[in-house]
N, C-alpha and C positions, 0 to 999 in steps of 0.2 A: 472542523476543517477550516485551515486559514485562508484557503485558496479556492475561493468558490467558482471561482469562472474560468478556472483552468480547466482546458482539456485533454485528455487523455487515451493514450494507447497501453494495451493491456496483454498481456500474454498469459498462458493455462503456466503451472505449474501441478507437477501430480503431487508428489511429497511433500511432506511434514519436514523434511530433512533439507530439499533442495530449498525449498521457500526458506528457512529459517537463516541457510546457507546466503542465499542470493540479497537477503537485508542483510545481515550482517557485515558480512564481507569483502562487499561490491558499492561503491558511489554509484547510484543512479540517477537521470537526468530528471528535473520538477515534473516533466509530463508522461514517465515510467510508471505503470502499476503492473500487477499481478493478480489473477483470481485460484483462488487453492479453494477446491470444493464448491458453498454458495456465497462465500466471502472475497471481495476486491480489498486487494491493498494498494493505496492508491499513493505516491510519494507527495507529503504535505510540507517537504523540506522550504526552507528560507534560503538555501543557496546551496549549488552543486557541493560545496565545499565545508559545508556544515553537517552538522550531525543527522544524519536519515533519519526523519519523521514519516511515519508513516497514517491516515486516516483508514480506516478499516469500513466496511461498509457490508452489510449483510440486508439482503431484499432491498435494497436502492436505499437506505437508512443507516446512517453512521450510528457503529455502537460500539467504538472506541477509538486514541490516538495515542500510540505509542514511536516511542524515539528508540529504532532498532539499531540506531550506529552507538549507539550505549551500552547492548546488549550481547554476550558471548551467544554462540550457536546455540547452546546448552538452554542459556536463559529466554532465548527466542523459541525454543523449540516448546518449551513450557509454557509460553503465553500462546504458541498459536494451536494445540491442544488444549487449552483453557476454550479457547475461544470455538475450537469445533467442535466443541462438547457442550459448549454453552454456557459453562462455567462460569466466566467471567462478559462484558458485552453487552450493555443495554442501549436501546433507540437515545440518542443523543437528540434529535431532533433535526439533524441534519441531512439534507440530500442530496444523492450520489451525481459529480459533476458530469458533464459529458463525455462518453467512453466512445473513440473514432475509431475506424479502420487504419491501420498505418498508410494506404492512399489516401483516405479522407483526410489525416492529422497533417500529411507532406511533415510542413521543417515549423516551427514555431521560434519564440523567442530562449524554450527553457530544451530546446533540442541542442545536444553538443552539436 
């Protein structure tokens, strides 16, 4: 993760389908993630306006980063079954930045 000291607000996604949809298809802001399952996907972009990078983090431990505004639905749907299967995903070494309440987070610098 390139962005260690970002903090974040987080919403449940239930599907395999909506999550793969919601990177893909959707620009979100640097302090957006999502949790599907026991995994956060945390947005590790360099700019709203660049390609979605996303840091994955499973048990407060990153164990992968992929760049989902790359990737068709199809192709996202594939890696994040990899990943809740176990397939693919190991401890990078990294640990999960601070996850806030949207009162707690208010407005930031990387909030539209």
């Amino acid at each position: 993760m390139m962005h260690k000291n970002r903090k974040y607000t987080v919403v449940r996604i239930d599907t395999p389908e909506e999550l793969a949809h919601t990177l893909t298809q959707c620009t979100w802001c640097g302090c957006n993630g999502f949790l599907y399952g026991d995994m956060a996907f945390l947005n590790d972009s360099t700019s709203p306006d660049g390609a979605q990078e996303y840091a994955v983090f499973r048990n407060g431990h990153q164990i992968e980063s992929i760049t989902f505004g790359w990737c068709s639905e199809a192709e996202a749907m594939k890696i994040i079954s990899q990943l809740h299967n176990g397939e693919i995903g190991e401890d990078m070494g990294g640990l999960m930045p601070l996850i806030q309440s949207p009162e707690d987070h208010g407005r930031c610098s990387y909030c539209a």
